[in-house]
C-alpha positions as a printed Julia matrix, in Angstrom:
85×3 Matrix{Float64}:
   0.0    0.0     0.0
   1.21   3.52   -0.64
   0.92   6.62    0.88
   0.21   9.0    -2.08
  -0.56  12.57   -1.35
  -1.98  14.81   -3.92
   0.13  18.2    -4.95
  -2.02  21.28   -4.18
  -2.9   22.68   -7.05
  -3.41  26.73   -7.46
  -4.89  28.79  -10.12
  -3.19  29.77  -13.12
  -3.65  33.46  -11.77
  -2.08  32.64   -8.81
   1.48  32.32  -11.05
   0.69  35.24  -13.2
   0.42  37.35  -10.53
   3.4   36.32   -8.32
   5.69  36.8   -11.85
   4.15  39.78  -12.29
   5.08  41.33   -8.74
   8.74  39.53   -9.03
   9.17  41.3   -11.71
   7.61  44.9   -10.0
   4.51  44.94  -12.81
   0.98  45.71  -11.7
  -1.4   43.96  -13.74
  -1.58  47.24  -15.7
   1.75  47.14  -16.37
   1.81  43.53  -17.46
  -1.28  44.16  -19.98
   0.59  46.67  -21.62
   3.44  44.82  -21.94
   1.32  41.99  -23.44
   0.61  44.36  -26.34
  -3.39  45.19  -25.37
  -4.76  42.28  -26.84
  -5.3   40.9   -23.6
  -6.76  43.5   -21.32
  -6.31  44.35  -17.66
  -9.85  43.48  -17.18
  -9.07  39.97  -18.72
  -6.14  39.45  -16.31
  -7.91  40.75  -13.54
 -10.11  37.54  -14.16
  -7.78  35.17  -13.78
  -5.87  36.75  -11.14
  -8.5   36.99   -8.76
 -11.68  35.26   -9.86
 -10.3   32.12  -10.63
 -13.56  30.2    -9.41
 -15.57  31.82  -12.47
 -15.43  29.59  -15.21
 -12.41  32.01  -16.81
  -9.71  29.77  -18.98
  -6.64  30.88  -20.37
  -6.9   30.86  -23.84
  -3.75  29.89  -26.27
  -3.37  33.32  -27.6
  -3.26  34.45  -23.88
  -1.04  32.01  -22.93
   1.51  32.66  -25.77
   1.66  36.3   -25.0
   2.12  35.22  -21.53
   5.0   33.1   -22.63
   6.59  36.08  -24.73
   6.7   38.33  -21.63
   7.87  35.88  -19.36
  10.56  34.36  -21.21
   8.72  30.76  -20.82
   6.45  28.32  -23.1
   3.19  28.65  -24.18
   2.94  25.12  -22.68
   3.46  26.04  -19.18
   0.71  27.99  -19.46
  -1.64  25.87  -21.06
  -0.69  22.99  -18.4
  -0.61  25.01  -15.36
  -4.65  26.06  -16.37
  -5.49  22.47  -17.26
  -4.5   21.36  -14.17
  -6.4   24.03  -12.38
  -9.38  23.16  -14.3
  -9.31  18.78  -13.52
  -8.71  19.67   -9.75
């Protein structure tokens, strides 16, 4: 028999926002930086209404990817996971 504990899982908002404020960027800032296409409205969603029914969409997620230096992937996985839990 083994002892398997499950990982707690956070909201995809959750990671935005903490790179967000290690890089010193309100969500204004990062929206801007996105290029506009995704609002601060739009991030404001995810940050901090997670429970809402709001996914991160791919173009989201790429832009995401482009201003954080990471993949589109992470993105994509880090929501999916959110969403299954």
């Amino acid at each position: 028999m083994s002892d398997k504990t499950q990982a707690e899982v956070f909201p995809v908002g959750c990671f935005i926002f903490d790179e967000a404020k290690e890089r010193g960027w309100s969500v204004q800032d990062l929206a801007h930086r996105m290029g506009g296409e995704t609002t601060e409205l739009d991030l404001n969603l995810l940050i901090y209404a997670p429970t809402k029914g709001v996914t991160l969409d791919e173009k989201t997620a790429a832009q995401l990817a482009s201003v954080f230096g990471t993949s589109k992937g992470l993105w994509i996985r880090l929501d999916e996971t959110w969403q299954r839990s």
